[in-house]
C-alpha positions, 0 to 999 in steps of 0.5 A: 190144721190137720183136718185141712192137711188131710184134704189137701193130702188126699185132693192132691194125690187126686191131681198126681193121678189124672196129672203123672200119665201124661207128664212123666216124672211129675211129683207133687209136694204139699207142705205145712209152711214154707217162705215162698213156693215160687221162691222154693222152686226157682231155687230148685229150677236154678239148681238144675232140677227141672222136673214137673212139680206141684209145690203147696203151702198150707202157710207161707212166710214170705210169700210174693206177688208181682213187683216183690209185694208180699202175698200174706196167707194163713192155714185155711183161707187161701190156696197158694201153690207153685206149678214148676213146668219144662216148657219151649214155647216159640213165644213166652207173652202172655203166659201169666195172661193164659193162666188167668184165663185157665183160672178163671174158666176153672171157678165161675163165669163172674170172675173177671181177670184185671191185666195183667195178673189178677182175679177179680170179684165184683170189682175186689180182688180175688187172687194172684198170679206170679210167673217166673222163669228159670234157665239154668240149662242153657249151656247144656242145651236143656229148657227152659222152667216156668214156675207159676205161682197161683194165690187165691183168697178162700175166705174174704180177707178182713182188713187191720185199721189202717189210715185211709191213704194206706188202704188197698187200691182194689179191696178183697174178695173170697171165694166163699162169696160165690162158692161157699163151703168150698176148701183148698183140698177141693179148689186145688183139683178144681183148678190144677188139672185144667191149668195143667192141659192150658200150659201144655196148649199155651206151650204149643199155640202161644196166647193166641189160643187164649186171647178171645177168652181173655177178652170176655173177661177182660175187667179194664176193657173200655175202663179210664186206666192210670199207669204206675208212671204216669200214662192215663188213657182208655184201656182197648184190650190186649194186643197178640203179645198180650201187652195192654193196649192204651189209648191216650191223647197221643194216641195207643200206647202197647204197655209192657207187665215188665214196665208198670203196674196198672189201675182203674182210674 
């Protein structure tokens, strides 16, 4: 553990000083366990506190994914932290969608990105992203906060026995598998300051600066897909919004991430 904390105490301090020049008051936190990043800085962000800040956790007790399904992380095999960033966009689609992109650029040319929020590995999910918001200025005409929430497997996750019908739809992936040796102290600069200068273009030229990136990775493009209510069809990639373009016997449906949760068929 305290080998571990070192390296992210020493890899963050790395990101503070390629990050703070160019983004004023921006601080970073590395804690040794805590419920949720996300949830600690949407609370700060609801409080008022909208400075940039950089939140990682060691271990999380409570930690969440998209749809509130937990996100279980142990000391060690993953990376999980929460970037909390000012930001006014003329458009906030496909924000979560931009951020994958910035991610996956970040680790390998084989990663792929399974709409709307997470990595992929052959086939077997890598990690997680979950994006919020937070609009506690509005009556003082002050902006508006995203938290970005980023988790990413290290090590491959080993299962518990579980009957068949509770396994996991998409299987995971670590890391390791395609950067071995690599830790969370080291994979936290590979990824941060990247995913810093993505938000600040994302702020200024919206999803359209990432949808060609997006499309290269795009892992359900041309796929038979299966939403949560019920819709099947073809996956024929984002529209300018990032919302999924299906095409079903009626024709294409535009599939919100606010509606459903989406898997290969």
């Amino acid at each position: 553990m305290d080998t571990l904390r070192a390296s992210l105490n020493h890899h963050a301090e790395r990101v503070w000083e390629a990050v703070a020049p160019g983004l004023p008051a921006f601080s970073v936190e590395v804690l040794t366990e805590i419920d949720s990043t996300n949830t600690e800085l949407m609370r700060r962000a609801r409080a008022g506190t909208l400075s940039p800040t950089l939140l990682v956790a060691l271990s999380q007790t409570a930690g969440r994914g998209r749809q509130g399904k937990a996100w279980v992380s142990a000391p060690g095999d993953s990376l999980t932290f929460s970037l909390g960033l000012p930001m006014a966009p003329v458009d906030w689609s496909g924000l979560s969608l931009a951020v994958g992109v910035s991610l996956a650029d970040s680790l390998h040319p084989e990663v792929r990105l399974k709409w709307p929020n997470d990595l992929w590995w052959h086939g077997r999910k890598l990690g997680g992203i979950l994006v919020e918001t937070a609009n506690p200025g509005a009556t003082q005409g002050t902006g508006r906060c995203a938290v970005v929430g980023v988790g990413l497997n290290l090590a491959t996750p080993v299962l518990p026995e579980m009957p068949a019908a509770e396994m996991p739809a998409m299987p995971p992936a670590g890391l390791r598998e395609c950067l071995p040796g690599l830790d969370a102290g080291a994979l936290l600069l590979r990824v941060l300051l990247t995913l810093v200068r993505d938000l600040q273009a994302f702020e200024a030229l919206g999803f359209e600066a990432f949808a060609q990136r997006f499309a290269q990775r795009d892992a359900l493009l041309g796929q038979p897909v299966r939403t949560s209510d019920g819709l099947t069809g073809e996956a024929c990639g984002v529209g300018p919004d990032g919302c999924l373009r299906v095409l079903t016997p009626e024709g294409m449906r535009d599939v919100s991430s606010a509606e459903v949760s989406v898997r290969p068929c």
